[in-house]
C-alpha atoms as one frame of an Amber mdcrd trajectory, in Angstrom:
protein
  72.908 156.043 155.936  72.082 154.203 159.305  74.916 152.072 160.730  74.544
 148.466 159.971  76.003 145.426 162.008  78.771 143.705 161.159  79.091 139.982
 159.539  81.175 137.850 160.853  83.234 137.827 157.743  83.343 141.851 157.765
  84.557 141.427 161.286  87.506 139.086 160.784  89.023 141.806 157.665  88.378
 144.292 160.504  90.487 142.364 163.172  93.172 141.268 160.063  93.197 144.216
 158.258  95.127 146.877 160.211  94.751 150.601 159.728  94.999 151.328 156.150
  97.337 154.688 156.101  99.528 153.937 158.328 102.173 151.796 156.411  99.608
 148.139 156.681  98.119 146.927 153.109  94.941 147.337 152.135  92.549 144.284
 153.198  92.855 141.073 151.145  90.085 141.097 148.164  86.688 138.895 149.184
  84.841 139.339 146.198  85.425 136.858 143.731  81.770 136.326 142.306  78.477
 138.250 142.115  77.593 135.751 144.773  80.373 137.390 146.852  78.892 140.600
 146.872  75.980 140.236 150.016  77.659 141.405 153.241  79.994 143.845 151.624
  80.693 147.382 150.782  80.017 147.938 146.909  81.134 151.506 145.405  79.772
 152.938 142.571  79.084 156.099 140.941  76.145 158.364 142.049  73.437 158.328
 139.744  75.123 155.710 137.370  73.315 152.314 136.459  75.568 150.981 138.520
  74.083 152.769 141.606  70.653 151.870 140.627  71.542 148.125 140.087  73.441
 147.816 143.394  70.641 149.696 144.944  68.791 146.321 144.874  71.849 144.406
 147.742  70.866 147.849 150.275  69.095 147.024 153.323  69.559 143.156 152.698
  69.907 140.537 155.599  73.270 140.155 155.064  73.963 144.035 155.516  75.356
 144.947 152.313  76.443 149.128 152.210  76.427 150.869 148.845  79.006 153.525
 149.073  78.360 156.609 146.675  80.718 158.384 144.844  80.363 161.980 142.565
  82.555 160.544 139.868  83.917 156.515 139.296  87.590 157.516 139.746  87.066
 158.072 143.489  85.115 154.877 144.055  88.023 153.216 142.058  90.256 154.950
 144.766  88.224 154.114 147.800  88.565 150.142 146.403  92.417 150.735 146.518
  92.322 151.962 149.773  90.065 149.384 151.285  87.331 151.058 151.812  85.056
 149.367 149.916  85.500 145.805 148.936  84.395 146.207 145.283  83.134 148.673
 142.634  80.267 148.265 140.312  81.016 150.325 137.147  80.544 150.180 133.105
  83.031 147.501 131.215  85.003 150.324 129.258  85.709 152.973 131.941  86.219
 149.644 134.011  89.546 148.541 131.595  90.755 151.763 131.719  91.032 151.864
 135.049  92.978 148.441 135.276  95.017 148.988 132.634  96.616 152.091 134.930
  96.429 149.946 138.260  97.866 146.900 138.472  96.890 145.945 141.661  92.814
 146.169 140.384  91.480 143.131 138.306  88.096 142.484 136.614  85.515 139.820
 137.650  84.577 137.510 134.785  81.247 137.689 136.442  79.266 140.322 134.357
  77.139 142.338 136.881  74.855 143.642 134.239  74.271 143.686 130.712  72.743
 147.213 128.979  72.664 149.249 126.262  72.902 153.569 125.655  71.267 155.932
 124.398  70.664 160.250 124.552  68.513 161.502 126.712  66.257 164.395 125.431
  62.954 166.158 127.152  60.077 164.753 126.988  58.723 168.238 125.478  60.840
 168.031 122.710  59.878 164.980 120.949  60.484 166.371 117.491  64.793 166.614
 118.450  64.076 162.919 119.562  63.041 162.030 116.248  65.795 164.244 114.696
  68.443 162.098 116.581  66.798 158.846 115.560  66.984 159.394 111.998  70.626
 160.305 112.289  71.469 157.213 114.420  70.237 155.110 111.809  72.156 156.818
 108.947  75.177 156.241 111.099  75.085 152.680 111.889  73.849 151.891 108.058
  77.019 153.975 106.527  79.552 152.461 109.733  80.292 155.890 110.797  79.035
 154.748 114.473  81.053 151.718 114.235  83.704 153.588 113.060  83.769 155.815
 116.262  83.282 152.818 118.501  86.079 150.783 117.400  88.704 153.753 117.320
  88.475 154.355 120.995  87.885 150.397 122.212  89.994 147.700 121.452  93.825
 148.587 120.417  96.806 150.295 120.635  95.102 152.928 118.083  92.563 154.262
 119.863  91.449 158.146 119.965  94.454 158.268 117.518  91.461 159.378 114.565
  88.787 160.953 115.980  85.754 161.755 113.975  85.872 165.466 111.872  83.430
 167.350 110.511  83.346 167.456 106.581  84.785 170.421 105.415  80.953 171.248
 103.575  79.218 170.118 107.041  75.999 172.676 107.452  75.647 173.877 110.802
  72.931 176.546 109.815  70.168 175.718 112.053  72.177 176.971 115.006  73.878
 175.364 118.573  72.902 172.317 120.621  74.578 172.111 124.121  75.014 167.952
 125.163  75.247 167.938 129.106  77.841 164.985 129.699  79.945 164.048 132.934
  83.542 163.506 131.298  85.286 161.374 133.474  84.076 158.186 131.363  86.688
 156.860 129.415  86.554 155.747 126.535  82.943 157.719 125.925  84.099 161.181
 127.327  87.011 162.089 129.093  89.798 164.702 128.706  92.501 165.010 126.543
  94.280 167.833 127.701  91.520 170.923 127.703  89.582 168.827 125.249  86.614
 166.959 125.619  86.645 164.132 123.529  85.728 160.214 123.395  83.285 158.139
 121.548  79.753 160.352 122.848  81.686 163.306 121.967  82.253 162.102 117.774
  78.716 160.643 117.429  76.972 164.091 119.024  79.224 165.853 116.393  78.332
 163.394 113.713  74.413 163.410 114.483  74.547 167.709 114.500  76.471 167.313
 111.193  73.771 165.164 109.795  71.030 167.803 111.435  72.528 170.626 110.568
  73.960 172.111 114.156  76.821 173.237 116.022  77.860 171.273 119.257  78.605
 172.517 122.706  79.677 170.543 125.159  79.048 170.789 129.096  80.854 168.697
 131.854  78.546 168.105 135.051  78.082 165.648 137.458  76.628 162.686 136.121
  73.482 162.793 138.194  72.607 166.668 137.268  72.534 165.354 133.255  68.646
 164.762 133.449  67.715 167.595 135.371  69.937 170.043 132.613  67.963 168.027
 129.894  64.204 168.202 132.015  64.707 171.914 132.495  65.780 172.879 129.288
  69.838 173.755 130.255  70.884 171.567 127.952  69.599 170.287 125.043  70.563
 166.632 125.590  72.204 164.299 127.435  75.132 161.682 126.237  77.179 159.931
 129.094  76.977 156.350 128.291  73.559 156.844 129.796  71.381 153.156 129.874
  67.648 153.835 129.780  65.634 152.716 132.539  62.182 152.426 134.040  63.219
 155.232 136.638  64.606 157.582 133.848  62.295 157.755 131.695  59.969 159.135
 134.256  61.901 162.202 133.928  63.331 162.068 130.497  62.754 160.495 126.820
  65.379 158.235 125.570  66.691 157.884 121.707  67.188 154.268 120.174  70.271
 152.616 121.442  73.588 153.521 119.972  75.489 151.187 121.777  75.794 147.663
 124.027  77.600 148.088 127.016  78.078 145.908 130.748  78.055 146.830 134.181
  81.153 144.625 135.830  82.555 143.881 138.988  86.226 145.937 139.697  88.437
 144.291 142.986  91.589 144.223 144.120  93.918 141.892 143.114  96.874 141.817
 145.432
């Protein structure tokens, strides 16, 4: 990324700011609006909507630098450090992340509304279909809203995760879902466990269809290419279709409404 000049406002945090690791505080936060965010250093995720939406501030006037980061923890760490002045991210993953640093806050400004869906090749339009069908049984029976609302919202959540019925008929074989688990509340770890809310509907939809699940961790931005090439059968990752994506890649119908926020520092 070429070296871009200064604003006046970048340059007075410079001269204030001190040299952040050796016992000085992090900058004071200058991002209190979307308005805020021309003429300063935005991290987000590689690959993520986030990226692609902030994508739109690079090379303005003003001299705004996207920072890229392989997974939203480090870009959340780089905005506790000072290095970047704020981080575009999804809502969820967002609270999560405040809710373990107190010094982080959320803008009330939402960046970005969206919704997500599973990505599946374009060559394999008859899976597409497949996961449609089973979509729709779940949101018309509240299994999906079921899922949803025991990972978001309460004390409760992930306390009861989605299980297979005992009589579930997984017959027709294995799908393998590519997914980047570092996405709380929609995948993450629980010990050596994948699990969060992609993880229960993939294992409800290959109930419903008739297959096993296997799950893959990757970066976030090698999920379409595993799909594309045929290393993975599909793709969940709180993934929002776009004009660029679905170049590549088919998308299902939406199985959830999510929003791209603003994280800062708050002290």
């Amino acid at each position: 990324m070429k070296m871009r000049k200064l604003t006046v406002a970048v340059l007075v945090a410079v001269m204030t700011m001190g040299t952040i690791g050796c016992g000085s505080s992090v900058p004071e936060n200058t991002v209190f609006s979307v308005d805020d965010l021309e003429g300063k250093t935005i991290g987000v995720q590689l690959g993520t909507t986030g990226d692609i939406y902030a994508s739109d501030y690079e090379g303005d006037d003003a001299g705004t630098k996207i920072e890229r980061y392989n997974k939203g923890a480090d870009a959340i760490q780089a905005l506790k450090q000072g290095k970047v002045d704020s981080v575009i991210i999804d809502e969820q993953p967002a609270k999560a992340f405040v809710a373990k640093n107190d010094d982080l806050t959320i803008l009330s400004d939402v960046f970005a509304d969206e919704e997500y869906a599973i990505c599946i090749s374009k060559d394999n339009t008859a899976l597409t279909e497949e996961f449609n069908g089973a979509i729709a049984e779940l949101k018309a029976d509240g299994t999906l809203d079921d899922i949803i609302s025991n990972y978001i919202g309460d004390d409760t959540k992930g306390k009861t995760p989605y299980e297979s019925p005992a009589d579930a008929d997984h017959s027709k074989g294995t799908l393998k879902m590519a997914t980047n688990a570092a996405f709380e509340p929609y995948e993450f770890y629980d010990g050596e466990t994948i699990t969060g809310i992609d993880v229960d509907m993939a294992t409800a939809i290959c109930d419903k269809l008739g297959y096993n699940l296997e799950i893959e961790d990757m970066e976030f931005d090698s999920i379409i290419t595993a799909v594309s090439s045929g290393k993975a059968d599909f793709g969940a990752a709180g993934m929002t279709v776009t004009e660029d994506r679905l170049k590549n890649i088919d998308f299902t119908d939406s199985y959830a409404t999510a929003r791209q926020v603003i994280v800062v520092r708050s002290k």
